[in-house]
C-alpha positions in Angstrom: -21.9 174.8 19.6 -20.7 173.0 16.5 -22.0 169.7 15.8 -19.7 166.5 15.8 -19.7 164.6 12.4 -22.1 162.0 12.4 -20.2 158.4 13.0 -19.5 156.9 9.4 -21.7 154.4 8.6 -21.6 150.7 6.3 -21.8 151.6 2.7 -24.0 149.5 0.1 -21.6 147.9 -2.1 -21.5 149.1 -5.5 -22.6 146.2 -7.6 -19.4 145.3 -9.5 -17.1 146.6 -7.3 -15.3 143.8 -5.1 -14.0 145.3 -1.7 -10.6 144.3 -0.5 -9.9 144.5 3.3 -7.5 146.7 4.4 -4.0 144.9 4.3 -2.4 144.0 7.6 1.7 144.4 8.2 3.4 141.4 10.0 6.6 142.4 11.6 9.5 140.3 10.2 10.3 137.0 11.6 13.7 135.6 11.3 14.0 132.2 10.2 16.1 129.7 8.8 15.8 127.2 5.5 13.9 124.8 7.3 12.0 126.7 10.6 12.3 129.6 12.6 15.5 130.3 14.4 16.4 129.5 17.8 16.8 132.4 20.0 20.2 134.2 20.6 21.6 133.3 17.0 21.4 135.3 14.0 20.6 134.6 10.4 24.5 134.3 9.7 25.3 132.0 12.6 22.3 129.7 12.1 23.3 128.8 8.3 27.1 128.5 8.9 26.2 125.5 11.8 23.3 124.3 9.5 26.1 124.1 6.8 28.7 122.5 9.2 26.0 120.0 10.0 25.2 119.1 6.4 28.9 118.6 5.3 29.2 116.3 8.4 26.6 114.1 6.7 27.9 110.8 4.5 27.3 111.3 0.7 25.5 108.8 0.0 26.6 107.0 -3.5 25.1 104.8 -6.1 26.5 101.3 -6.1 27.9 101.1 -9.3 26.2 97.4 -11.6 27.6 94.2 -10.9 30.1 93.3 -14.3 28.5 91.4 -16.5 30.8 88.1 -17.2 29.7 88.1 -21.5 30.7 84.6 -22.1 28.1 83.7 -19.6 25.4 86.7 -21.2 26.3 84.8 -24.6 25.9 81.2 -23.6 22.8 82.1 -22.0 21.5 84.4 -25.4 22.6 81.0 -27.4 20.6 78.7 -25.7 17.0 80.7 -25.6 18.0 81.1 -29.2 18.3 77.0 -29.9 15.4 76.7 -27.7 13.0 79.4 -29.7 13.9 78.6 -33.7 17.0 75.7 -33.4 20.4 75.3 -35.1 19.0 77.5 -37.9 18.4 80.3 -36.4 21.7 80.3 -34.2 24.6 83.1 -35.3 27.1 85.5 -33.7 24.9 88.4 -34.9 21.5 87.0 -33.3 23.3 86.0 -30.4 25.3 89.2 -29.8 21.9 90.8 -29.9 20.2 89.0 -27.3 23.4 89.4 -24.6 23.3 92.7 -25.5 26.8 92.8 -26.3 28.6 93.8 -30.0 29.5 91.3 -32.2 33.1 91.9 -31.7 32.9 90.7 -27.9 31.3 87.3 -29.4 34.5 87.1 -31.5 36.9 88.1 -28.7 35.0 84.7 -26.6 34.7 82.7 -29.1 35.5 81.5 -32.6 32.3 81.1 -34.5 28.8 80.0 -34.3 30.1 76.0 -33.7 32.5 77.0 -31.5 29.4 78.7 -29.2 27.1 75.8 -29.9 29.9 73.7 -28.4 30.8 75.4 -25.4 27.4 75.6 -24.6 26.5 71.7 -24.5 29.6 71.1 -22.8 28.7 73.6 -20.2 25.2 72.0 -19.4 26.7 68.6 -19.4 29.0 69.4 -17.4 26.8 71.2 -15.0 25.0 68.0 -14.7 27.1 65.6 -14.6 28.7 67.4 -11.7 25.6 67.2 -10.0 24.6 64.0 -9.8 28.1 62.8 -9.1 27.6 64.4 -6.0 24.8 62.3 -5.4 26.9 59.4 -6.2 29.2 60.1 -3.0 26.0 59.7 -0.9 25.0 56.8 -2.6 28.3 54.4 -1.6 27.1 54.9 1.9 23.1 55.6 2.1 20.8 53.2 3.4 18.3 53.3 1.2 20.0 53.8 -2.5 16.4 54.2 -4.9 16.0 57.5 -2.9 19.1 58.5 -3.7 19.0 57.8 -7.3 15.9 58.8 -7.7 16.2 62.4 -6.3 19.4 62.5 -8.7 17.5 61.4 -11.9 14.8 64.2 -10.8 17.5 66.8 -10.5 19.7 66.1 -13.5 16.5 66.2 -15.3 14.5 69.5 -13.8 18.3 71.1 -15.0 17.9 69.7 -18.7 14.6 71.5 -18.5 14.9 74.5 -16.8 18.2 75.8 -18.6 18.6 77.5 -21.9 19.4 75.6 -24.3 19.1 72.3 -21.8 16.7 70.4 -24.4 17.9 71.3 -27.7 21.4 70.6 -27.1 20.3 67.1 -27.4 18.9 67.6 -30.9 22.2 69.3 -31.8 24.4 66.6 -30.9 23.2 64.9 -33.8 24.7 67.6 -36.6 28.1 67.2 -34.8 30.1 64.0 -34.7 32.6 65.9 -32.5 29.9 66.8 -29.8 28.4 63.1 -29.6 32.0 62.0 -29.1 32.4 64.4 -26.5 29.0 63.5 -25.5 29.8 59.5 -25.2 33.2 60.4 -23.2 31.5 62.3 -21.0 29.2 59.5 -20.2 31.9 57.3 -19.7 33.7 59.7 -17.4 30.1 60.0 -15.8 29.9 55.9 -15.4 33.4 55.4 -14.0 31.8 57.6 -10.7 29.0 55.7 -10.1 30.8 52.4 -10.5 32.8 53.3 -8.0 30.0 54.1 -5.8 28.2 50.7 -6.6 31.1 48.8 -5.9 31.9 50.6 -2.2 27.8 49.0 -1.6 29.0 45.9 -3.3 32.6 45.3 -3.0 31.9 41.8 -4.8 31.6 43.6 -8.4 34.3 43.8 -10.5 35.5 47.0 -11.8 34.6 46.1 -15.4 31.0 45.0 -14.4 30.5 47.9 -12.4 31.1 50.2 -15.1 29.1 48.1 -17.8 26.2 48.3 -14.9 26.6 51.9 -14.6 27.0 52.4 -18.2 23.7 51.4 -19.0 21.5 52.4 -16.1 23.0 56.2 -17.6 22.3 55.3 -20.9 18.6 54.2 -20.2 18.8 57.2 -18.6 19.4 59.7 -20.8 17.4 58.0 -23.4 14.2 58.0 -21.5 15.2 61.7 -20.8 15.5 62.7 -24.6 11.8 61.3 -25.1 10.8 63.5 -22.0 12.0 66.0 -24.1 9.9 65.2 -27.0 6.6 64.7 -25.3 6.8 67.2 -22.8 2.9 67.0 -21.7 4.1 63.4 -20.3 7.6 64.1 -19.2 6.6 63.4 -15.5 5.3 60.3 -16.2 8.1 59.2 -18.2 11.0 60.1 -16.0 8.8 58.5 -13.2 8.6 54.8 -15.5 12.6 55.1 -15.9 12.9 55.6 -12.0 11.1 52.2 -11.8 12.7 50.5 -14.7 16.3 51.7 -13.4 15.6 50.2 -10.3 14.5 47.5 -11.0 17.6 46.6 -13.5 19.7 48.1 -10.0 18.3 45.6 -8.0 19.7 42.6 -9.4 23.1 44.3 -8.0 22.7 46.4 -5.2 19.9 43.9 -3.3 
């Protein structure tokens, strides 16, 4: 009787030799770009609705920049200019580069370097004067008028300060007789308000004293603030000492 072949057994592994296991087929599996199909559709039918969901979909688009208004950019690029190197420092071409506009936009807004220098201090004055006139509407009426004034001073101030070009617009006044003109009407305009407002507390005063008071509580104002300007470790205290001093001049009127 033959004999059956003995049963194959393990082999030593040849030293070197790296055994691979046998390789395994998986039957295919239909599925789609992003998981297996659902049952009873076909590859064709499940990308044509996958498609039809996808073009149902919004498109979602990038909002486009707000437009940047360049006589604003270049007033702005003037100002850290005066504030960083002064009058001397100030042209079209350094100013066109900080707004980050050509030099043939500056021309298109304005004239020339005064011209920029001009519209800029009449800009920040303007800014502030409208400000505090606002304050002067509250003050005809408010019981208590040192708060009043005294949150405007702190206000008109804080914008000299905190805007470009806020302090040395001050200093620049001085190289232009037609900005300190400017800058003396303005003051007047600025004094006419608050005379009106003194004299809705007091209807006693005049229109001419009025003014003269208001004239010169905004002129000990804006003094006091151009020495802030210059010592700015002690601005605080300063613009504190005129609070008190305007007041006190106030008082003589309004009491």
């Amino acid at each position: 009787m033959p004999k059956r072949p003995a049963p194959e057994t393990a082999r030593t592994p040849v030293a070197g030799v790296r055994r691979v296991a046998p390789s395994r087929r998986v039957a295919p599996s239909k599925s789609g770009p992003t998981g297996p199909i659902p049952s009873g559709q076909t590859i064709q039918s499940f990308r044509s609705a996958k498609k039809t969901v996808n073009d149902a979909q919004p498109v979602r688009r990038r909002r486009s920049p707000a437009p940047i208004d360049p006589r604003a950019a270049i007033l702005r690029a003037a100002g850290e200019i005066l504030d960083e190197v002064g009058t001397d420092g100030l042209n079209t071409t350094a100013v066109a580069r900080r707004a980050n506009v050509s030099t043939g936009t500056v021309y298109r807004e304005f004239k020339d370097k005064q011209e920029i220098l001009r519209a800029l201090t009449q800009s920040l004055m303007t800014e502030r004067g409208d400000t505090v006139s606002r304050y002067y509407e509250v003050l005809a009426q408010a019981p208590d008028w040192r708060s009043v004034l005294a949150e405007a001073t702190r206000r008109a101030y804080a914008l000299r300060a905190q805007r470009p070009g806020g302090r040395s617009t001050r200093r620049a006044l001085q190289t232009s007789p037609e900005l300190w003109q400017w800058d003396l009407d303005h003051t007047h305009s600025l004094a006419r308000r608050m005379a009106k407002a003194l004299r809705q507390r007091k209807p006693a005063l005049s229109p001419a004293r009025s003014e003269l008071i208001a004239m010169v509580s905004l002129t000990l104002t804006i003094s006091l603030f151009d020495l802030a300007n210059l010592e700015p470790r002690r601005e605080k205290a300063i613009v504190t000492e005129l609070i008190a001093a305007r007041d006190a001049y106030l008082a003589l009127y309004l009491d």
